[in-house]
C-alpha positions as CSV (number, residue, x, y, z in Angstrom):
1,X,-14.4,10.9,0.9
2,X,-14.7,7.5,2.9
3,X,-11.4,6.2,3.8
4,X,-13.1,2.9,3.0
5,X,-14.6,3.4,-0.1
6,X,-11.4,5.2,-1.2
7,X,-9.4,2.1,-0.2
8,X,-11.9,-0.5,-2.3
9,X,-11.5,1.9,-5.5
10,X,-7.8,2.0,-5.0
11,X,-7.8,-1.4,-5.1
12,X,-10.2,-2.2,-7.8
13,X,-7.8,-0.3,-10.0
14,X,-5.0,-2.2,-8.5
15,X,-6.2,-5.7,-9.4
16,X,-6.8,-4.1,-13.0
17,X,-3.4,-3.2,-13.4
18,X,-4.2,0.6,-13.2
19,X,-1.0,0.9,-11.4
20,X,-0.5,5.1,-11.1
21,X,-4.5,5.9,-10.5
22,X,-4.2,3.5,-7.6
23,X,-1.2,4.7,-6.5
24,X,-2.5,8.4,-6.6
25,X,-5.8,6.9,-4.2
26,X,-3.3,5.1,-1.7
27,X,-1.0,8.5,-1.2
28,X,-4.3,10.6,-1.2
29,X,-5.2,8.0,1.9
30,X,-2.1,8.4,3.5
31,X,-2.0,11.6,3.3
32,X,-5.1,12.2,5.5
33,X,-3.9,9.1,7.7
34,X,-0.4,8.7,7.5
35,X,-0.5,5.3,9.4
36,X,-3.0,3.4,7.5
37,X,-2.6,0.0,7.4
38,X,-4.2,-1.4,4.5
39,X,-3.3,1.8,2.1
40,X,0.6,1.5,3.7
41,X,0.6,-2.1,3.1
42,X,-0.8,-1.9,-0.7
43,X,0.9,1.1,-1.8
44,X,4.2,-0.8,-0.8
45,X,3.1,-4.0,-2.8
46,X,2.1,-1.9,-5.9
47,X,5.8,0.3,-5.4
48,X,7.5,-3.5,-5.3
49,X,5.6,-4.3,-8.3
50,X,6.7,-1.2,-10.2
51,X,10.6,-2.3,-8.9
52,X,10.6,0.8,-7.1
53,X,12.2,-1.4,-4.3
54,X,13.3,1.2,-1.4
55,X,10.4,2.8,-1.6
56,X,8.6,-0.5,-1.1
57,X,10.3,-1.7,1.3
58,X,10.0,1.9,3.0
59,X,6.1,1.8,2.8
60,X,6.2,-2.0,4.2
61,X,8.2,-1.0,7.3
62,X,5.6,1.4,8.1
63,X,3.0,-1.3,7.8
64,X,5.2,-4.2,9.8
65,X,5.7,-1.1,12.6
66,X,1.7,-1.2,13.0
67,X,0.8,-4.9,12.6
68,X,4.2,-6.1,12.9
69,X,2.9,-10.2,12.8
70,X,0.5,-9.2,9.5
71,X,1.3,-12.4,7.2
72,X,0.3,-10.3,4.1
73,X,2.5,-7.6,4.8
74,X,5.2,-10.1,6.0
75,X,5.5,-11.7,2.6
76,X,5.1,-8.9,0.8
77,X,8.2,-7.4,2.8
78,X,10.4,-10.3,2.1
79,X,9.8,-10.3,-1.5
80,X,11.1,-6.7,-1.7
């Protein structure tokens, strides 16, 4: 499937607080592109909301060592 549309689900079950399903679309992502921004970036968000905090701030890293001045990512990294 489209990386794309595979991102837009992921997040659609994101912002509805379908937490694991999302999670499952973000590591299926990564999985076929290990350095994917956006799926790196939210996966690490949606880890930091579950208080799985290393693994957050783990997945952010990644992000930051792509788009290092990304604001989003940024802020999502200091509140980890």
């Amino acid at each position: 499937m489209d990386i794309a549309l595979l991102i837009q689900r992921a997040l659609g079950l994101h912002q509805q607080g379908q937490l694991e399903p999302a999670a499952d679309l973000y590591e299926q992502i990564l999985r076929q592109q290990p350095r994917d921004f956006p799926a790196l970036q939210l996966l690490g968000l949606l880890r930091g909301q579950q208080g799985r905090n290393a693994e957050a701030a783990r997945l952010l890293e990644a992000a930051l060592a792509i788009h290092p001045q990304d604001f989003g990512a940024l802020v999502n990294y200091g509140q980890v």
